[in-house]
N, C-alpha and C positions, 0 to 999 in steps of 0.2 A: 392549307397547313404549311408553315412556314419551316423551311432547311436549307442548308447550304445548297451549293445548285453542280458542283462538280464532283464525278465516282462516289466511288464509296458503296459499301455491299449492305444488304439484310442478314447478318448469320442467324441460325438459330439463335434462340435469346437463353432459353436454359436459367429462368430466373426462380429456380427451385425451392429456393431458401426467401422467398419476397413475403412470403407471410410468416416467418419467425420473429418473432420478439427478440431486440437486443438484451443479450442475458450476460450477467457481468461476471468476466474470469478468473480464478483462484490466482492471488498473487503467487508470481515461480518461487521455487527455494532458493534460485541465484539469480538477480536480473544481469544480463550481460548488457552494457548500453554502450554501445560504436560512438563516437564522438564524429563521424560523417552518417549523416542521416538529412543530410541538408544537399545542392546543389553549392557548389561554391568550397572555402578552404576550411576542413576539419577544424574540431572547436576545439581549444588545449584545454586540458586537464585540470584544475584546480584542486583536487582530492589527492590524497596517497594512502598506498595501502595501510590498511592501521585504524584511519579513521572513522568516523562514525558517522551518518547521514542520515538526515530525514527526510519524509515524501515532499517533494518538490523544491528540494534544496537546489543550488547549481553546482554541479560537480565539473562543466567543463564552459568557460567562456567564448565567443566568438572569435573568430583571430581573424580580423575586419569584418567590412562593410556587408560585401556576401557571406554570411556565415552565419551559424545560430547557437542560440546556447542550448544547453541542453542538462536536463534535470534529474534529481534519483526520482525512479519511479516508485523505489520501496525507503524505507527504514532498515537500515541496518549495516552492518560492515565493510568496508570497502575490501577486497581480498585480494586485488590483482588493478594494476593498469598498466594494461601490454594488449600485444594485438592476439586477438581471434578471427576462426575461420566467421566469415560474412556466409551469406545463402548460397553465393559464387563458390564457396571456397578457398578466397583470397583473405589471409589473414590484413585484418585494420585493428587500427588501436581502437580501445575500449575500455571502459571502466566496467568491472563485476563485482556486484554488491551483494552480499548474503544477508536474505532477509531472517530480519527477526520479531517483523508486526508492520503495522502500518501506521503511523507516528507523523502526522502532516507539519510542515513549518506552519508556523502562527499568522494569521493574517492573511488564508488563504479559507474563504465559503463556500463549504463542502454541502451546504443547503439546497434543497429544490426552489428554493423563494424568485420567482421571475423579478431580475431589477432590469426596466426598462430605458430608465430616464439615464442621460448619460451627458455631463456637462463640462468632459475634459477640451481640452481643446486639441487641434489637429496633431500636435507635434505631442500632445503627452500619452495620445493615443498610439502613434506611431512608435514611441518609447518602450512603451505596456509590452507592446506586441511583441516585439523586441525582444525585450525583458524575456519574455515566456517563451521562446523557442518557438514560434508559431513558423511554422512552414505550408507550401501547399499541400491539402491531403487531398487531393486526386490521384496524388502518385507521384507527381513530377517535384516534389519539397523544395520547392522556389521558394526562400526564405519571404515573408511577407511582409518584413517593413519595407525591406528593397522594391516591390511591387507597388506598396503604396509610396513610394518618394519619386515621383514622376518627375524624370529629367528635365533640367532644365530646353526652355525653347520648345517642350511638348505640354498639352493639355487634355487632362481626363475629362469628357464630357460624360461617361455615364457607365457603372458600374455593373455587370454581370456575374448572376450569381450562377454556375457551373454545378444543375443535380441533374444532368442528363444520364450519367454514367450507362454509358452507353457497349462496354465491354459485355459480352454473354456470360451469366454466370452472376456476377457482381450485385449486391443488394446493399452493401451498407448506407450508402447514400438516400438510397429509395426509403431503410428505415429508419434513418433517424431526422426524414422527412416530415415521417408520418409520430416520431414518437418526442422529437424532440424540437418541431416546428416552431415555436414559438421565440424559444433562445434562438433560432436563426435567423428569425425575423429581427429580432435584438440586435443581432450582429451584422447585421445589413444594416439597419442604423446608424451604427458606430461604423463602419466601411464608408459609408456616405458622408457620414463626417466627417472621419480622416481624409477625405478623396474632395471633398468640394463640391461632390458633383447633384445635380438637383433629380436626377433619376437614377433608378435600379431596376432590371429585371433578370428576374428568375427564369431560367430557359429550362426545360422538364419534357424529354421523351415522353407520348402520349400512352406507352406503353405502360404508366403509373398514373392512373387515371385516379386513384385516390388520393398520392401524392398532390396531383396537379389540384384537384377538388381541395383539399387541406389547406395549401399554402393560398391558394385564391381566396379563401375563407380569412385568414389568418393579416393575411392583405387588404380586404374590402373596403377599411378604413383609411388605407394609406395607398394616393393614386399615385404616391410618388414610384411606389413599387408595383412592376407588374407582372404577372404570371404568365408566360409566353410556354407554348403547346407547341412542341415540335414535332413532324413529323420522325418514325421511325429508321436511321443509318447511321452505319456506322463507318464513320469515327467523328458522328458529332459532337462527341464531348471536346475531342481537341479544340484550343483557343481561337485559331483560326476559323474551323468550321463553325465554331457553335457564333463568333463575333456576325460573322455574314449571315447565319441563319435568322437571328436576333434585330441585327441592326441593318440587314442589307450593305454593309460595305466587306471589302476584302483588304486583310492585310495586304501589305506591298511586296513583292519578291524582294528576300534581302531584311525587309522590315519588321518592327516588333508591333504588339496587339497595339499598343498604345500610338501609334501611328494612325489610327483610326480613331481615337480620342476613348478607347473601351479599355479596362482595366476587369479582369477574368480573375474570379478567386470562387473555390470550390463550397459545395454546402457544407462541408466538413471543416472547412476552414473559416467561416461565418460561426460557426458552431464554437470553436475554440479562441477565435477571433472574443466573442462575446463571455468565456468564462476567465479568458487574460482577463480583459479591461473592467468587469463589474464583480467577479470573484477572485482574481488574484492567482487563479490559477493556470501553471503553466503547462506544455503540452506533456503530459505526461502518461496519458492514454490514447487509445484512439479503438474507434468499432472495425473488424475486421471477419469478413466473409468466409467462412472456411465450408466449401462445399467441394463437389461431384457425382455424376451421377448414379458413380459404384458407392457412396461413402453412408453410411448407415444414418447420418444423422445431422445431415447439412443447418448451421446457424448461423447467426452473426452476436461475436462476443465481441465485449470489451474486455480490452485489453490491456494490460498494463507495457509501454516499452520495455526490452529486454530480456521478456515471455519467449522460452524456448518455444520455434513453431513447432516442433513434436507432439508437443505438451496439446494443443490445440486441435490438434488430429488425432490425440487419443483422444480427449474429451468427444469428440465426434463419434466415436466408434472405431477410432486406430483405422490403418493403411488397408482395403480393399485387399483380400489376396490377388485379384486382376491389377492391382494397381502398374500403370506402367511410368508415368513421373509426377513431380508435384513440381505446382506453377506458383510464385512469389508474385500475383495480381493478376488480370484475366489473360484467356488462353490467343487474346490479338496481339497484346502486346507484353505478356508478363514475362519475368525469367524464369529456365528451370533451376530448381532448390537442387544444390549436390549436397547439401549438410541440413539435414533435418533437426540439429542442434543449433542454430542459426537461431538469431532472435529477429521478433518482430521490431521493425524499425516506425518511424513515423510515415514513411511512403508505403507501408504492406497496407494495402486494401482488400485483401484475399486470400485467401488460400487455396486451390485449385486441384485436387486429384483429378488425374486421366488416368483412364481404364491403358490395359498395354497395346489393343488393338490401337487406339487412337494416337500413341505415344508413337507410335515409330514412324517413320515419313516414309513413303512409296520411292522406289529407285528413280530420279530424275528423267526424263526423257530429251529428246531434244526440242530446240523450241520450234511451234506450228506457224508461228507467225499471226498467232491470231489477236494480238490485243489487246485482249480482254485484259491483262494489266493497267495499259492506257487508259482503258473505257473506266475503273474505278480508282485509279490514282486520284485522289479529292486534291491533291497541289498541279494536277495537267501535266507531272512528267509523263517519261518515257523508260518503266522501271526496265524494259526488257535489255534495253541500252546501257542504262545506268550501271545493268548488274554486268554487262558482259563487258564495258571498258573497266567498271574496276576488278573486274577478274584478271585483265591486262594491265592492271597498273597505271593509267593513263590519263592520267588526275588534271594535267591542263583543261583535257577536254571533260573531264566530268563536271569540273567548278563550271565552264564557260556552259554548262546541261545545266546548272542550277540544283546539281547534287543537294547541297546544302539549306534546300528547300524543303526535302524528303520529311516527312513528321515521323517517320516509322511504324508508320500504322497496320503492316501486314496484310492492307488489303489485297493488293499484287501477289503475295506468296498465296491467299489462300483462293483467289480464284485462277490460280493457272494449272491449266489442261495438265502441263507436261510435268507438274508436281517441279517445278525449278525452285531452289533457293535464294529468286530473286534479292529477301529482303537483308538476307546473309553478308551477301556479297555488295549491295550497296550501305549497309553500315559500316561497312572497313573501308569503301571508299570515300563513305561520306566523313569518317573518324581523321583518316589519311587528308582528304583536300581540306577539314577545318584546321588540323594540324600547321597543313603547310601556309595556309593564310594565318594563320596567328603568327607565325615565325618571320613573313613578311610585312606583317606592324609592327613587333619589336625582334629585331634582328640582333640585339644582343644579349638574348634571355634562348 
């Protein structure tokens, strides 16, 4: 069984919710939509309050290259663009629309009808996508035209489709494997086209054994695509892990996936990939996991952008009286929600209640010296290190450790004895040493 070959843990898997049907969400009475829901620079505005919008109109433009547009997800009034509190807390600009039905722009096919055959060419494909706000939906909303515009002097040899979803907890991926397999085989064609590349494979934790049976089914006809069975750890949905797992090479220290000639785009984003380019439509939904183990009624809905997550946790069965925090994507790597009025963005893959025994962290101890950090760091650092010079400030020597290798995976924080906050302390130095290399490329910015 094929996996990446450095650390990395088995947590429980906690896949509660893997035999729910995705069940589609009551539009909110106000969509709030962040105009940052992308990696890269906020999208501006184009709406003002007053006016009036249809479903998947663009209310905010990219403001360059890294950047995305972004769409009403409802009908209805614009009432505000100013900033709101985010799941952080931290207020960002945003447009608030008051719905008053659901009213699609023209020229967008709201139909089930599979179009398969797809004869744009590379560059009006790359446009489409564009056009529609498509980002990555694993989490990470790497704008996706950018992904497919492979730098000059580099070459995509072969495209991976990312359904491992390998977080505990997390099912949306798993089911709209199993429900909507077909348009992602679609959009795995059109990826291919847009990329050049004369193969695809689909990499799928063995722990979805029907997933994996589905898409092999789905695929039989086409050897260009292939269905790769991975073994089960985690964090091999990351780009890194899942490229080595797949293809046997390793990114390079320092380097991007495309260094290896692999280009990683998520089944989620295959999926919206394929309703841009043959339905016109933009990203203006997405399926999102809202479970735990206290929560009376763990699903996966779709959801409209903008959807207070509150709204979504009552649908559930509202907040566990044990509840002790709610996580914005799984409990390795997601954030805690301070604002349960917060909307779901394009990167929420989940919704996460933890009971309050498991919310609150054990007093720190000091460190044993045993390791076990090293032994599961899947990038071969040295977290115990990492955390304890950026605890001192000491950012020469963390860059020259390769801080900036770290993926954040939290494997380190969750198997150390002494309960440390290793992975804490090496994000502020990993935030701190990227800072200070950008500043040393452009020194007048």
């Amino acid at each position: 069984m094929k996996g990446f070959s450095k650390g990395g843990i088995h947590a429980p898997e906690y896949k509660i919710s893997s035999s729910k049907a995705v069940v589609p969400f009551p539009l909110p009475e106000i969509a709030v939509v962040p105009l940052s829901q992308h990696i890269g620079a906020p999208a501006v505005p184009c709406v003002s309050k007053g006016d009036t919008v249809r479903t998947g109109q663009v209310i905010a433009t990219a403001a360059g290259f890294v950047s995305s547009n972004i769409h009403a997800p409802v009908s209805g009034t614009v009432i505000a663009v100013d900033a709101t509190p985010d799941a952080g807390g931290m207020r960002k600009p945003s447009v608030s629309i008051r719905t008053d039905g659901d009213v699609w722009m023209d020229g967008i096919d709201r139909s089930d009808t599979l179009i398969e055959e797809c004869r744009l060419s590379r560059q009006e494909i790359v446009d489409k996508i564009k056009e529609a706000g498509i980002v990555g939906m694993g989490g990470a909303t790497f704008p996706t035209h950018v992904k497919l515009s492979v730098p000059a002097g580099k070459k995509a040899e072969c495209l991976i489709i990312n359904g491992v979803e390998c977080e505990p907890f997390l099912t949306a991926d798993h089911r709209i494997m199993l429900e909507k397999g077909e348009q992602i085989v679609a959009g795995i064609e059109i990826l291919i086209r847009a990329l050049e590349v004369p193969r695809a494979y689909i990499g799928i934790e063995n722990n979805k054994p029907d997933a994996i049976e589905h898409m092999e089914r789905l695929c039989a006809s086409r050897p260009h695509i292939e269905v790769v069975p991975l073994r089960v750890r985690y964090p091999q949905g990351g780009e890194k892990q899942l490229i080595e797992a797949v293809t046997g090479r390793e990114v390079p220290s320092g380097g991007l996936p495309i260094d290896t000639g692999a280009v990683v785009q998520n089944v989620g984003t295959a999926l919206a990939v394929y309703e841009a380019v043959q339905k016109n439509k933009p990203l203006i939904e997405r399926v999102v996991t809202v479970t735990g183990k206290a929560l009376a009624e763990p699903a996966n809905l779709k959801v409209r952008i903008g959807t207070p997550i509150r709204s979504l946790i009552e649908f559930c069965g509202g907040l566990p009286q044990d509840a002790g925090k709610v996580i914005n994507g799984g409990p390795m790597m997601g954030r805690a929600v301070a604002n349960l009025d917060a909307p779901v963005t394009k990167g929420t893959s989940g919704i996460l209640i933890i009971r309050q025994k498991g919310a609150v962290r054990k007093p720190a101890l000091s460190c044993i010296k045993c390791a076990k950090c090293v032994g599961v760091c899947p990038m071969g650092l040295e977290p115990y290190l990492l955390s304890k010079l950026s605890k001192r400030a000491r950012y020469d020597e963390l860059e020259a450790l390769k801080i900036t290798d770290c993926i954040e995976c939290g494997s380190c924080s969750y198997t150390c004895p002494s309960y440390l906050p290793l992975l804490d302390y090496i994000r502020l130095g990993k935030a701190e040493t990227l800072r200070r290399i950008r500043s040393r490329k452009n020194p007048e910015k």
